[in-house]
PATILO-397538 format. One line per field, with one value per residue (C-alpha): residue number from 1; residue in three letters; z, y, x negated. Coordinates in Angstrom, 2 decimals, decimal comma. Layout:
# PATILO-397538
num = c(NUM	...)
residuo = c(ALA	...)
zz = c(Z	...)
yy = c(Y	...)
xx = c(X	...)
# end
This chain:
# PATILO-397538
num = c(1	2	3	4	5	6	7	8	9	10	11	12	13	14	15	16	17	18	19	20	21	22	23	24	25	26	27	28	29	30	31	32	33	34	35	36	37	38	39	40	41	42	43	44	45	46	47	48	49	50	51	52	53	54	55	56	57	58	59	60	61	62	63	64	65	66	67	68	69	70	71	72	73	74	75	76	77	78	79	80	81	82	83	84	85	86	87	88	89	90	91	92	93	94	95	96	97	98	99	100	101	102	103	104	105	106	107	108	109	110	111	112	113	114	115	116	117	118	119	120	121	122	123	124	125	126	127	128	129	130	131	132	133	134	135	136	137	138	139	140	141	142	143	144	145	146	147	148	149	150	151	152	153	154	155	156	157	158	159	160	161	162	163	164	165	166	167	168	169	170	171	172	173	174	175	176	177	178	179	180	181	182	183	184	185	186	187	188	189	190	191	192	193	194	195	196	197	198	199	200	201	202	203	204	205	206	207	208	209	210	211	212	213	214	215	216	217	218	219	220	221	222	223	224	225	226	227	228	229	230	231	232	233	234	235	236	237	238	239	240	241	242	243	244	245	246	247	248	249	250	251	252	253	254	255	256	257	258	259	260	261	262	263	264	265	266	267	268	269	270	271	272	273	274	275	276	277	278	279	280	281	282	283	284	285	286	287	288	289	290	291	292	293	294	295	296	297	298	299	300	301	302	303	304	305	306	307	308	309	310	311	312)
residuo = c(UNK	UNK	UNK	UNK	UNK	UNK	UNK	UNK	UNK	UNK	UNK	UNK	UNK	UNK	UNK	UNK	UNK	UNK	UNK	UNK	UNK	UNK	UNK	UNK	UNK	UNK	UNK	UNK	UNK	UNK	UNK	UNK	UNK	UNK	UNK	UNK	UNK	UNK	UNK	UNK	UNK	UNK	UNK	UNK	UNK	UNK	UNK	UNK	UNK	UNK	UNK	UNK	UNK	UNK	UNK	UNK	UNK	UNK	UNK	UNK	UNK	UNK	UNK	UNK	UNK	UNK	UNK	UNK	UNK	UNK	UNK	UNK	UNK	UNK	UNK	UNK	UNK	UNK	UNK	UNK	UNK	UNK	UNK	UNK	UNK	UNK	UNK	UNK	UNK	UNK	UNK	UNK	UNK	UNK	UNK	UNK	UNK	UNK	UNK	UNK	UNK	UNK	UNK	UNK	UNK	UNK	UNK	UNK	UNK	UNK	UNK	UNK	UNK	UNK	UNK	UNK	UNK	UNK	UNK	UNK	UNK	UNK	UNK	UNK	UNK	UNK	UNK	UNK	UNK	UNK	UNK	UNK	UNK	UNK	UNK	UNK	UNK	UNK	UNK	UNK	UNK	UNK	UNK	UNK	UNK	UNK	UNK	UNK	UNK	UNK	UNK	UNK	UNK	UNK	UNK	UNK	UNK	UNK	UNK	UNK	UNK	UNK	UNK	UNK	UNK	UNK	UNK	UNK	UNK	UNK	UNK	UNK	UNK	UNK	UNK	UNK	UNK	UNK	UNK	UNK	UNK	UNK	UNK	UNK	UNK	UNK	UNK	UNK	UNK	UNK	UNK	UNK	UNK	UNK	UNK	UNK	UNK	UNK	UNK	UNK	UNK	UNK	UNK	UNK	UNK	UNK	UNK	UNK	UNK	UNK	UNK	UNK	UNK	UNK	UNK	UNK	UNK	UNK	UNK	UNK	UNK	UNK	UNK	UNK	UNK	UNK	UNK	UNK	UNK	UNK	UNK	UNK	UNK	UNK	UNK	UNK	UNK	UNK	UNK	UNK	UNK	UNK	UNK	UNK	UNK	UNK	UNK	UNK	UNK	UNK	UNK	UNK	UNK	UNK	UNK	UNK	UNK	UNK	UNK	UNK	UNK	UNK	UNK	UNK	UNK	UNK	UNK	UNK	UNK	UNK	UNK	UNK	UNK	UNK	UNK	UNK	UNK	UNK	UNK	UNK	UNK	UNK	UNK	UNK	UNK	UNK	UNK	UNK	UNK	UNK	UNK	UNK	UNK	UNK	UNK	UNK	UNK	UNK	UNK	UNK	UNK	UNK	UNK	UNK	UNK	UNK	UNK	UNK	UNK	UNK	UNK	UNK)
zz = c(70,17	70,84	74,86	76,23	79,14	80,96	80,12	82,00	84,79	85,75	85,38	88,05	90,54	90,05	90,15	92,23	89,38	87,81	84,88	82,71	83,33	83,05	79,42	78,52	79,98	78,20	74,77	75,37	76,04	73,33	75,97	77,56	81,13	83,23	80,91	82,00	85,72	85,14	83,21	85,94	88,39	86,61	86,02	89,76	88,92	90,79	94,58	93,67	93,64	96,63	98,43	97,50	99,40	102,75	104,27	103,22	105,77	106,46	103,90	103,05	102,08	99,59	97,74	95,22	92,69	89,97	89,24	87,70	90,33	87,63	88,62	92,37	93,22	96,21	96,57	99,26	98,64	101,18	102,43	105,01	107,80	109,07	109,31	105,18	104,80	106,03	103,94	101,32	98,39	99,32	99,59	96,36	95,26	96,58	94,63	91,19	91,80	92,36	89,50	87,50	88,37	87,54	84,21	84,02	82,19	83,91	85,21	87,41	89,42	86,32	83,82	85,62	86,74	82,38	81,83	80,73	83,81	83,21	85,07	82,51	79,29	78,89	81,56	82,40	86,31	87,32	86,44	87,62	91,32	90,79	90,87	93,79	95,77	94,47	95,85	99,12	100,05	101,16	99,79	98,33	96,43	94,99	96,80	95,74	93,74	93,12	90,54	90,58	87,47	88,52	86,31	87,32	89,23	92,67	93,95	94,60	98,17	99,35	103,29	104,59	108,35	110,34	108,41	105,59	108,08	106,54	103,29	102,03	98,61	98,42	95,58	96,67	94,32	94,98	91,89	93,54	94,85	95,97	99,76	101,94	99,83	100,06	103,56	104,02	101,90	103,95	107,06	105,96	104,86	108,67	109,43	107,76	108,49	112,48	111,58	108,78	107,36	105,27	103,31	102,64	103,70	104,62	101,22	99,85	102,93	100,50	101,85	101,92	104,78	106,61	106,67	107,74	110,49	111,83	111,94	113,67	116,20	116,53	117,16	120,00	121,84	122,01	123,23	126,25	129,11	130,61	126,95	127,88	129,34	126,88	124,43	120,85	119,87	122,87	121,42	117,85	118,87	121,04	117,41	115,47	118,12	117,63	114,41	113,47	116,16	113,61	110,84	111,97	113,09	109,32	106,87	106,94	107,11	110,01	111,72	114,75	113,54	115,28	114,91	116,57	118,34	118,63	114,55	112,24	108,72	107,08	109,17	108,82	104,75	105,28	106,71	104,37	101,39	103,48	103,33	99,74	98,48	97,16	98,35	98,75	98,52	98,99	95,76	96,43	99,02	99,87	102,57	102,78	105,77	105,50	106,48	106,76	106,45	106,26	108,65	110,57	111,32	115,32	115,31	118,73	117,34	120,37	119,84	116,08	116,91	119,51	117,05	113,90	116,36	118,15	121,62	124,44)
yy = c(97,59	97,65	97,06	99,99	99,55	101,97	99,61	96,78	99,15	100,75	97,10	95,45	98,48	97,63	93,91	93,19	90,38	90,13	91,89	89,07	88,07	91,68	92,05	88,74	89,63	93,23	91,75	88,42	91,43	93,78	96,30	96,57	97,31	96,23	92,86	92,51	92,36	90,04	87,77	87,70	87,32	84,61	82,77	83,22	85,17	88,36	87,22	84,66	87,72	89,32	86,21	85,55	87,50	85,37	82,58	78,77	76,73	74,28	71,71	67,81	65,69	63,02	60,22	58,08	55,06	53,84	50,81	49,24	50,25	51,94	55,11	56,99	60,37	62,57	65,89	69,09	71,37	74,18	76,28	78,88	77,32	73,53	73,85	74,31	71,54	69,09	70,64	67,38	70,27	70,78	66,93	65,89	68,81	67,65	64,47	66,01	67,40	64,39	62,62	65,55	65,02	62,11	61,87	65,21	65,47	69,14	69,61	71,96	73,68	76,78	74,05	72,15	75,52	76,17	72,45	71,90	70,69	67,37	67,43	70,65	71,08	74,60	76,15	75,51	73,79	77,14	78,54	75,44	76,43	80,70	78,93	76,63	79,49	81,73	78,63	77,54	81,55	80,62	80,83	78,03	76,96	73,70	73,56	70,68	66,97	64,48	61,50	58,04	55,67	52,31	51,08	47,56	44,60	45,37	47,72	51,14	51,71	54,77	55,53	58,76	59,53	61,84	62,18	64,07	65,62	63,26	61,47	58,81	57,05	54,34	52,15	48,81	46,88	43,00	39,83	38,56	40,61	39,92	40,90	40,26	42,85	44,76	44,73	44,93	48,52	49,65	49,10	50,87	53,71	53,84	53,81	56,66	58,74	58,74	58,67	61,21	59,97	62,15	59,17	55,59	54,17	55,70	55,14	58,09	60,58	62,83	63,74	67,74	66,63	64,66	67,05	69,76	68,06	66,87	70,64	71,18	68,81	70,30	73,40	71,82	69,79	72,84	75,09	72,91	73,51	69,92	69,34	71,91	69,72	67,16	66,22	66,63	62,82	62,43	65,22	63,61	60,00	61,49	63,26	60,21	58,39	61,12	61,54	57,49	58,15	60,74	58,69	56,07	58,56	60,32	56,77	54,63	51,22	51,76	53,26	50,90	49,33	51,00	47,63	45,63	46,87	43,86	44,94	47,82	48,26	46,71	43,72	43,77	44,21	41,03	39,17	39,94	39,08	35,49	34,79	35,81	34,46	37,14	40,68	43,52	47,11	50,37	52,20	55,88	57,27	60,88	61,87	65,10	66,79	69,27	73,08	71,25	74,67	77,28	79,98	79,30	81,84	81,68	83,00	83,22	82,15	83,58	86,85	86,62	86,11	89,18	91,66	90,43	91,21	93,93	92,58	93,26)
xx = c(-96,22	-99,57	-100,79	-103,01	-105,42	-103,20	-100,35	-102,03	-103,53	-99,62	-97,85	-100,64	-99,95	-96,32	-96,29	-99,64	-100,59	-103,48	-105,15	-105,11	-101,69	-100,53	-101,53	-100,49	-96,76	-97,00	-97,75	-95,25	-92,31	-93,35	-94,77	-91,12	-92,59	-89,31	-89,35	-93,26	-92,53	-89,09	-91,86	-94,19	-91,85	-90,43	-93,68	-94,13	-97,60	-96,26	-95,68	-98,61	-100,78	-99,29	-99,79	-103,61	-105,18	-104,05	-105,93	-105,03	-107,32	-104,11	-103,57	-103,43	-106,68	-105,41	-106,77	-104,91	-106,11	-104,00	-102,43	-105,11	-108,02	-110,01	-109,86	-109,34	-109,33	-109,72	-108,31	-108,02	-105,07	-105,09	-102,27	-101,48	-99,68	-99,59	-95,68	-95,75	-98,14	-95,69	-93,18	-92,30	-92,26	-96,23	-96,93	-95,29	-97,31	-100,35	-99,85	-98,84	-102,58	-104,28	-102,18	-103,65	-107,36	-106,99	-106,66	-108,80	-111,81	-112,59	-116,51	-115,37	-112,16	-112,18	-111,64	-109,42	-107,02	-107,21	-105,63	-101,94	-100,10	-99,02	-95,57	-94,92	-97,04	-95,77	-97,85	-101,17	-102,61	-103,36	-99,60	-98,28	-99,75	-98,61	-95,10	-95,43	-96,81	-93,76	-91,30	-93,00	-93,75	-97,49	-100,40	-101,77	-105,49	-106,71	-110,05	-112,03	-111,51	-113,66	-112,96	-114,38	-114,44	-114,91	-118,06	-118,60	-117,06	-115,69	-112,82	-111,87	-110,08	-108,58	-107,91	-105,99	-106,12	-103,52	-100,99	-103,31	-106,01	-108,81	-109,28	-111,66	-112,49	-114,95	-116,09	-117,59	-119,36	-119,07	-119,00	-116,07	-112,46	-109,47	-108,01	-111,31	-112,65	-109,67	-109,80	-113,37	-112,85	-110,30	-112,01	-115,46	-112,98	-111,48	-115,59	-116,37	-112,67	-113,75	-117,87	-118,30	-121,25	-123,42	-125,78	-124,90	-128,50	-131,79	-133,68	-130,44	-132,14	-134,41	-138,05	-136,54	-133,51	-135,92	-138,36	-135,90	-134,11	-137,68	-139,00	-135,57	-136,14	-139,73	-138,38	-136,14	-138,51	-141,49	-138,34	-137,49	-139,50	-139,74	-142,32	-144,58	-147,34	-146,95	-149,49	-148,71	-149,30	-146,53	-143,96	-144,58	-143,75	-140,67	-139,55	-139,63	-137,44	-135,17	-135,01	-134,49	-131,38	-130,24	-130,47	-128,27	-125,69	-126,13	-126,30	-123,03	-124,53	-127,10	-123,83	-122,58	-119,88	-116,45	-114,50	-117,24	-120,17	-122,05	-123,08	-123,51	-122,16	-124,40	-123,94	-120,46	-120,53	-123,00	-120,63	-117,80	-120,49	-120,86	-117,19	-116,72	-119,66	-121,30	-122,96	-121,10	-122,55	-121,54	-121,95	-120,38	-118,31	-116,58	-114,57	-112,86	-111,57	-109,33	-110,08	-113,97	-116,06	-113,19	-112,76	-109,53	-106,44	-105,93	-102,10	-100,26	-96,71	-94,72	-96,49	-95,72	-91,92	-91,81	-93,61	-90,93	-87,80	-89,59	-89,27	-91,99)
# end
């Protein structure tokens, strides 16, 4: 039978999927419209839709590196509430995700949705999550990855904070290995979990950020009244001062060194080079925090319990 745009338009009113998945379940049941919506349902695509609409800002950060420390991966995976993200379903979840990235070869999160899902080749990643978010009754979305192939000697290291809240991957670069590095990895990862870094060193900064954090601080210093009888050669010096401060607050190994104050990173990945005897260097870093940059749902749970059983 064949499937008419009205077809697809009357089973999405019904079923609240999408258009795509509409005319794929009218032609996979022969246009038998009660058939469509058990397939949807089925497939988890119908609540899925119902569901996508609400905000996910809760969530794990996750990193993982396989056996061989060749390859690490980072991942967010957002959901509604911070109850359901403790919820062992959404962690093992979570980690089916990053056990997909990585052995992805996706550019980007549409190619990666379009994959077969590894744990089941007969749907694809982005089926694979219409069903989770059918089971778990939240929504869910698989925000962001990123993928690291180590390239040369040295180690991958992977550091999760709070439970989930924060995760960091790091790929040092050293001729020699073994657990100093290990531990020297880890503890740069705990460095830039509570520090949140944006560079790795100063010569990364490009002339466009510097520029527009110095006009910022510009901006700041002619606003406050205690500069208004200062000279500009005065007010430019001041700036500078300021903005070096910002760059060592912004680039990981000018960063004071949380484990020991007395040095920064770089003095610390000096010292680890010492004992190993060889130089160790930061090659790449990312840290993702979850919820970073998403609007966040302020729910008053007490009130949310009174309204559902109509008390008060």
């Amino acid at each position: 039978m064949a499937v008419t745009a009205a077809m697809v338009k009357d089973l999405r009113e019904r079923s609240g999927a999408g258009m795509v998945d509409c005319k794929n379940a009218l032609v996979a049941t022969d246009g038998d419209m009660d058939k469509a919506i058990d397939y949807l349902r089925e497939k988890g695509l119908a609540a899925a839709q119902k569901k996508s609409g609400r905000l996910a800002s809760e969530g794990l950060a996750y990193a993982l590196i396989n056996e061989d420390n060749s390859v690490g991966v980072v991942v967010e995976v957002n959901i509604e509430t911070d109850f359901a993200a403790k919820n062992q379903d959404f962690r093992d979840y979570v980690d089916a995700v990053a056990r997909q990235a990585m052995n992805s070869g996706a550019g980007d999160m549409d190619a990666f949705l379009a994959e077969k899902w590894a744990a089941d080749n007969s749907v694809t990643v982005k089926e694979a999550l219409s069903q989770k978010i059918a089971i778990i009754g939240e929504n869910i979305n698989i925000r962001r990855f990123e993928r690291y192939v180590k390239a040369q000697k040295g180690m991958l290291v992977s550091y999760i904070h709070g439970g989930g809240r924060v995760a960091v991957l790091i790929e040092l670069a050293c001729e020699n290995g073994g657990d100093a590095l290990l531990e020297a990895g880890k503890n740069v990862c705990m460095q830039i979990a509570a520090m949140s870094p944006q560079f790795i060193a100063t010569t990364d900064v490009s002339d466009e950020f510097m520029q527009k954090e110095r006009d910022i601080l510009i901006a700041q210093a002619k606003n406050d009244e205690k500069n208004a009888n200062k000279p500009d050669n005065i007010i430019a010096k001041m700036i500078e001062g300021r903005l070096k401060k910002e760059m060592t607050d912004f680039c990981l190994l000018e960063q004071e060194y949380v484990k020991d104050s007395e040095m920064n990173v770089a003095g610390y990945l000096k010292s680890v080079g010492d004992k190993l005897g060889a130089p160790v260097t930061v090659k790449r870093f990312a840290r993702y925090e979850t919820g970073e940059g998403l609007e966040k749902k302020c729910e008053n749970f007490a009130e949310e319990v009174s309204k559902a059983m109509n008390i008060g």
